[in-house]
N, C-alpha and C positions, 0 to 999 in steps of 0.2 A: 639404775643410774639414770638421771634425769639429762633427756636430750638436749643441748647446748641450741639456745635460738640463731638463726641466722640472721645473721648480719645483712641489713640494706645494700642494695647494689647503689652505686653511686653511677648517676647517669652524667656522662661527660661533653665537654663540647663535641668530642671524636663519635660517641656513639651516638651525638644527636645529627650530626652531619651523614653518618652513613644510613640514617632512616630515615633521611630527608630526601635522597638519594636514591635509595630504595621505591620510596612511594615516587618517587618522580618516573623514575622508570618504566614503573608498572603503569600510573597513566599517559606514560607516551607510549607505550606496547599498546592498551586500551583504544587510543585515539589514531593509531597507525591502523589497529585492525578495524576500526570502525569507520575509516577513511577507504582501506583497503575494498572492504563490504560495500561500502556505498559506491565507489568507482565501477564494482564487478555489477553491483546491481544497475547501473546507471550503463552500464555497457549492455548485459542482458535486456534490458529496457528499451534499448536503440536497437539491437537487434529485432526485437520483438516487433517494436516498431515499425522498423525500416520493412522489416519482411510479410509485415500481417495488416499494415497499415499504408506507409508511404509507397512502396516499390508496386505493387498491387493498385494504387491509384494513378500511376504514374502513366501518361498519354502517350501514345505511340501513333496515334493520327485525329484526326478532325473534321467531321463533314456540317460546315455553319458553326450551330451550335452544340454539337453534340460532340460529345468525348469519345475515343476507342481507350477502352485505359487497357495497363499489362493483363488485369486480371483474367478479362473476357479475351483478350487476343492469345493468352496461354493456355485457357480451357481450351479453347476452339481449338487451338493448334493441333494438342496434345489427343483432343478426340481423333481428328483428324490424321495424325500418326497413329492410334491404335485402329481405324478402320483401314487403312492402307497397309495395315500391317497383316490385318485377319483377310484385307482383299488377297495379299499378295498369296499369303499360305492357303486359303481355299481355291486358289490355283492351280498350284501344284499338286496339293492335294487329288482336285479331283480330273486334272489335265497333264498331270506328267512333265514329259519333256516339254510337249508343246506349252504349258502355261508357263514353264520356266522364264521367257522370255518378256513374257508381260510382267510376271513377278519381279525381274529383275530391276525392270525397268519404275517399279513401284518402291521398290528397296533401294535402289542411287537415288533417289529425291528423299527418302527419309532420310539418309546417311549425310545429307547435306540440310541445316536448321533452316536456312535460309531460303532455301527453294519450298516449304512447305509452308513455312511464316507467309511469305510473299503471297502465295496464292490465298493462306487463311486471310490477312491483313485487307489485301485487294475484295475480298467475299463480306467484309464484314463493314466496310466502307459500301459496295453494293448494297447491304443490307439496313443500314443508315437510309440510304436513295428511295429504296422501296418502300421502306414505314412511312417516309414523310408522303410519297407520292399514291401509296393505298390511303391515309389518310383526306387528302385530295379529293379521293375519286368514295369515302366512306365506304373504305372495304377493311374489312375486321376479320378475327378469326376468334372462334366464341370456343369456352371450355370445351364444351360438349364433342367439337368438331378435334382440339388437341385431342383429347381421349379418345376418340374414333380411330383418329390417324397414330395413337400405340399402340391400340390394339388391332388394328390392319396390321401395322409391323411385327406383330408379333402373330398374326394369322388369329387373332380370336374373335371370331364370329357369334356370338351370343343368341344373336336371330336367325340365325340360320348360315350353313356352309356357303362361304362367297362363291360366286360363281361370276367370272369375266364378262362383262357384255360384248360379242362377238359381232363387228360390223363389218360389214361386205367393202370388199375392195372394188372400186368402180372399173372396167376393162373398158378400153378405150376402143370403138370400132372406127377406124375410118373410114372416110368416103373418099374413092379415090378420082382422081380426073384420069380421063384415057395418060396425060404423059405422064403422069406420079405413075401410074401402072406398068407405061410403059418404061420406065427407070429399073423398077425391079424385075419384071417382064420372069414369073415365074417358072415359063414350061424351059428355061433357059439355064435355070438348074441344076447343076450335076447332080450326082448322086454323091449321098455322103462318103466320106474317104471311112473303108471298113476299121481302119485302126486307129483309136483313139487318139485326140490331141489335146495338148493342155495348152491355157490361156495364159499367152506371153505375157512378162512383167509389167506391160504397159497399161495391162487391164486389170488390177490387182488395185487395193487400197494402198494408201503411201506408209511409207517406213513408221509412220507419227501416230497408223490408225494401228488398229487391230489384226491380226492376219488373216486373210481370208478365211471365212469359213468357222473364225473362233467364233466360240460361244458368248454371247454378252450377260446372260445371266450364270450364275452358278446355282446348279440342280439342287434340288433338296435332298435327294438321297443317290447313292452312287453305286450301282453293282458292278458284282467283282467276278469276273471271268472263272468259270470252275476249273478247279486243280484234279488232272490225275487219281486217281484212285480207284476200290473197285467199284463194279457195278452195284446201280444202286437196287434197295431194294423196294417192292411197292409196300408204302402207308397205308393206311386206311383212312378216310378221310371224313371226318364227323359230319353227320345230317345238318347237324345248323354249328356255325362257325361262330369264333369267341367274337364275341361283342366287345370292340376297342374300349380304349378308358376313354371318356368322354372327358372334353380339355375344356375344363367346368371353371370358374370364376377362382377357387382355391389355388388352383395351379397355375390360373395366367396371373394376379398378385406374386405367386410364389417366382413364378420365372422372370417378372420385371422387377422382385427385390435382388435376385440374383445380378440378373444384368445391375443394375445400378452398385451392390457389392464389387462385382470387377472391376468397377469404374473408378470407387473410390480412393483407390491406393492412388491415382494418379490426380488424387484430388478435383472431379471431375462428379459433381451434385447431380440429384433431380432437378433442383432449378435448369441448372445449366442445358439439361437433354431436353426436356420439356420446352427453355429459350431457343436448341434449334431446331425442336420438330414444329415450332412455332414460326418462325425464319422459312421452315422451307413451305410450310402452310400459305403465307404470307404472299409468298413471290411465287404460288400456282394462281393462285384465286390473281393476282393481280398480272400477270400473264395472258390467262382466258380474257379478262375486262382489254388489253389493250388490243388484242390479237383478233376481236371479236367481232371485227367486221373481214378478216382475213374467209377467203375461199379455198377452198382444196384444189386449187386449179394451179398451173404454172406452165411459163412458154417452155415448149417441147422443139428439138430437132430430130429430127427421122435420117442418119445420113451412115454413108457407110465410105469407109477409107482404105487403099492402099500402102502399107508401110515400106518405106525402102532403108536403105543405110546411106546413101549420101544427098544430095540437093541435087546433084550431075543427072543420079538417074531418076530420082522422083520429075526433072524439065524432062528428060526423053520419055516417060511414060504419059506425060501430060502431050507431049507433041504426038505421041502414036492414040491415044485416043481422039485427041483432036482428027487427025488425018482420017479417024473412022475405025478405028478397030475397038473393038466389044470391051466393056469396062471389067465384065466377068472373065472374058480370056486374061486380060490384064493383070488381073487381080492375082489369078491363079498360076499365070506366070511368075510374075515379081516381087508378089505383097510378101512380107516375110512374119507376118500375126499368120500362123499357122491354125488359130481356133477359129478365122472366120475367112480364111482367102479360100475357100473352096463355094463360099455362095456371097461373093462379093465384096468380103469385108462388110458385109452389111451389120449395123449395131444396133440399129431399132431405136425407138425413141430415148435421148437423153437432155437430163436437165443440167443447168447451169451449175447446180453446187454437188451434180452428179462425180461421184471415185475417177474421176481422170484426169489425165494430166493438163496443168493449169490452160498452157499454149493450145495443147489440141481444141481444148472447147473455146478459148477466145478464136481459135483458126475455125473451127464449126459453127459457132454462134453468130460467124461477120457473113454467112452464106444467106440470103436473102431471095433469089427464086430458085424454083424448081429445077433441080437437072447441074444448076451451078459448081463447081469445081474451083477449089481454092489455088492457090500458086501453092508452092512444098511450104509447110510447116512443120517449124523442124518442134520436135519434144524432149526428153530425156531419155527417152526411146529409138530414137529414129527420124526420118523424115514424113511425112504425110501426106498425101494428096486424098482431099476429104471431100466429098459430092454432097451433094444437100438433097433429098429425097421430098424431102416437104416439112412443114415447122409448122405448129399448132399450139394453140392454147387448152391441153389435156388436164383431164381430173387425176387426181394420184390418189395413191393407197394411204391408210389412216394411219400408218405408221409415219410414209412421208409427209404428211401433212402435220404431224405431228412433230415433225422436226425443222417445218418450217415455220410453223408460230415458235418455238425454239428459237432458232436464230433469229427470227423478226424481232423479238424480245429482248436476246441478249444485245443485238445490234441498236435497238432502244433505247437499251439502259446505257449504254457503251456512249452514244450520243448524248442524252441529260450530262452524264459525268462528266464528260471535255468539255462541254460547255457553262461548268461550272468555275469559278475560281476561288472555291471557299472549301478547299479540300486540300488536308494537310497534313503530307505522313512524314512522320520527325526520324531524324536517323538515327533514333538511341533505340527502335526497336529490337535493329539486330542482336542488339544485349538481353532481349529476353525471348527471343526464340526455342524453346524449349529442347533439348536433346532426348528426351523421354516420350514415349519410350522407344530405346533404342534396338536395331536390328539385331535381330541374336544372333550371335555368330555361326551356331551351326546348320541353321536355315541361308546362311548368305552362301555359305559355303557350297553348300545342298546345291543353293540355285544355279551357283556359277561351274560346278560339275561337269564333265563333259559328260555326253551320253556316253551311259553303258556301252548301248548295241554296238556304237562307234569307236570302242577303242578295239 
């Protein structure tokens, strides 16, 4: 049976309307999504932008002509929160209770963006001051010397194991005149008090330094008290001992790709390390150039004081010495500095930017002849009646001397800057102060602890 043809479909207005309709549709879906895409790409594009482009160029101070933009002010920061962070935990580390306290105090300044930007910010405008004015003076800092000064930091010596040059500290002898002599007038002496005393708070660094006696570098290795256990037994100990690995060129590449790996999660280059060991290159060599007519010498006082607790009695001990009784009877009656009232209060020579309290040394330093006696000066401490032994122009040790081109330097640069008016830090920084990276919480906690022994 032969299959019946089909009949044409008849195409109507109705069915031409609903696929007119149709395709309309479809290129408005089309044109929405391709509107849609191009907004998102056009967003991601600003994004990209803004973040890897504009916000990164973006100036947060100015010295002349020169830019501080985000980018360099957030590297710096962000190193500078992870070395405050490694200072604070190699504290505790290898100082316990006692470096908890420095620690701490290194942990509240990261915990706040702004106190650690500020001091980056203020260091990076110094460093602006210093390129133009090495400049000036044609002081450079040449690869060879960058490369030297990583591998100092990282202890690799190639030519041979560094060894500290060791300079003598100058001792100062006086020469004394019969009444300088007779001031201290030694057969007059007691004998020391047999039971130990410690040195009242007046003679301690201030709250802002370090605590007495702390350590200012952290040791390279730390030994650990032995634990209980039995007796040991004896080793035998070989005729010739193992030959260490030798910290050979493989190993020092291998341990500065390391280091620069930690670095980089916080987005923090080889340029960038290389730009501060460059920076601090910089501002030594240009230091020694300014400092380089400076001496090791500085005015010295020789004086020794009586401490009391009110004004009332520090005038009656001034009026009984006057009338003639012994400064050492005096001393050891009334002084209440228990570490020196037994041989006068005497403090031996001190200088001007000497640990003590600001008042007492403007009260010491206004003594001008031999034997002289100030009216009461009061301190944070106490009251004072301070005698003048004799004042000198003394050589110091290479340490203080080293800390006085320091401040002759810092006090330097501190002067160029105020006397500039082309310096100018914009207040949109505080927007990019970096919070990373941040205090970990169970190091903060650590730190703020009470002691053990103490509860």
């Amino acid at each position: 049976m032969a299959t019946e043809p089909k009949k044409p479909q008849t195409v109507t207005k109705k069915h031409l309307a609903r696929k007119q309709k149709e395709e309309k549709q479809v290129k408005t879906a089309i044109t929405v999504t391709i509107v849609i895409l191009a907004v998102v790409a056009v967003l991601l594009g600003y994004v990209l932008v803004d973040r890897y482009i504009i916000k990164p160029n973006v100036v947060v101070a100015s010295v002349g002509d020169t830019d501080i933009k985000v980018s360099e002010f957030r590297s710096s920061t962000i190193y500078s929160r992870v070395n405050m962070l490694n200072q604070a935990t190699q504290y505790v580390n290898f100082f316990g209770e006692q470096g908890k306290q420095y620690a701490l105090s290194l942990l509240s300044q990261i915990m706040d963006p702004t106190v650690v930007g500020e001091n980056v910010l203020n260091q990076l405008i110094d460093e602006v001051i210093i390129r133009e004015e090495a400049a000036k003076r044609n002081i450079t800092v040449s690869d060879a010397e960058l490369e030297q000064e990583m591998r100092e930091q990282f202890r690799f010596f190639p030519e041979g194991t560094y060894t500290p040059t060791v300079t003598t500290t100058p001792v100062y002898t006086p020469t004394w005149s019969a009444s300088q002599f007779a001031l201290i007038n030694p057969t007059d002496t007691p004998e020391p008090s047999p039971t130990p005393t410690q040195t009242p708070e007046g003679w301690v660094p201030t709250a802002t330094e370090l605590p007495e006696g702390f350590p200012t570098e952290i040791p390279a290795t730390a030994t650990l008290a032995p634990t209980e256990g039995p007796e040991p037994t004896a080793t035998a100990v070989p005729t010739d001992p193992p030959t260490p690995t030798p910290y050979t060129e493989r190993l020092y590449n291998k341990d500065v790709n390391e280091y620069y790996d930690s670095l980089s999660p916080y987005g923090i280059g080889r340029k960038d390390i290389e730009q501060i060991i460059y920076n601090g290159l910089l501002r030594d060599k240009l230091m020694e150039d300014v400092t380089k007519d400076l001496q090791p010498f500085e005015e010295q006082v020789w004086v020794r004081h009586i401490l009391v607790d009110s004004e009332e009695l520090a005038n009656e001990v001034i009026v009984k010495f006057v009338d003639g009784e012994e400064w050492l009877d005096l001393a050891i009656e009334y002084s209440t500095d228990e570490s020196n009232k037994n041989n006068g209060g005497d403090l031996g020579w001190i200088g001007l930017k000497d640990s003590y309290d600001p008042d007492f040394l403007t009260g010491a330093f206004a003594l001008n002849e031999d034997g002289e006696i100030s009216a009461p000066v009061q301190s944070q401490f106490g009251w004072h009646i301070i005698q003048l032994v004799t004042r000198a122009n003394n050589p110091i040790s290479s340490s203080k001397f080293e800390q006085m081109k320091q401040t002759f330097f810092t006090d330097w640069l501190a002067e160029i800057r105020s006397s500039r008016d082309d310096i100018m830090i914009e207040d949109v920084w505080t927007e990019y102060a970096p919070e990373t990276p941040a205090v970990p919480e169970e190091l903060y906690q650590y730190v703020i602890s009470p002691n053990a022994e103490g509860n």
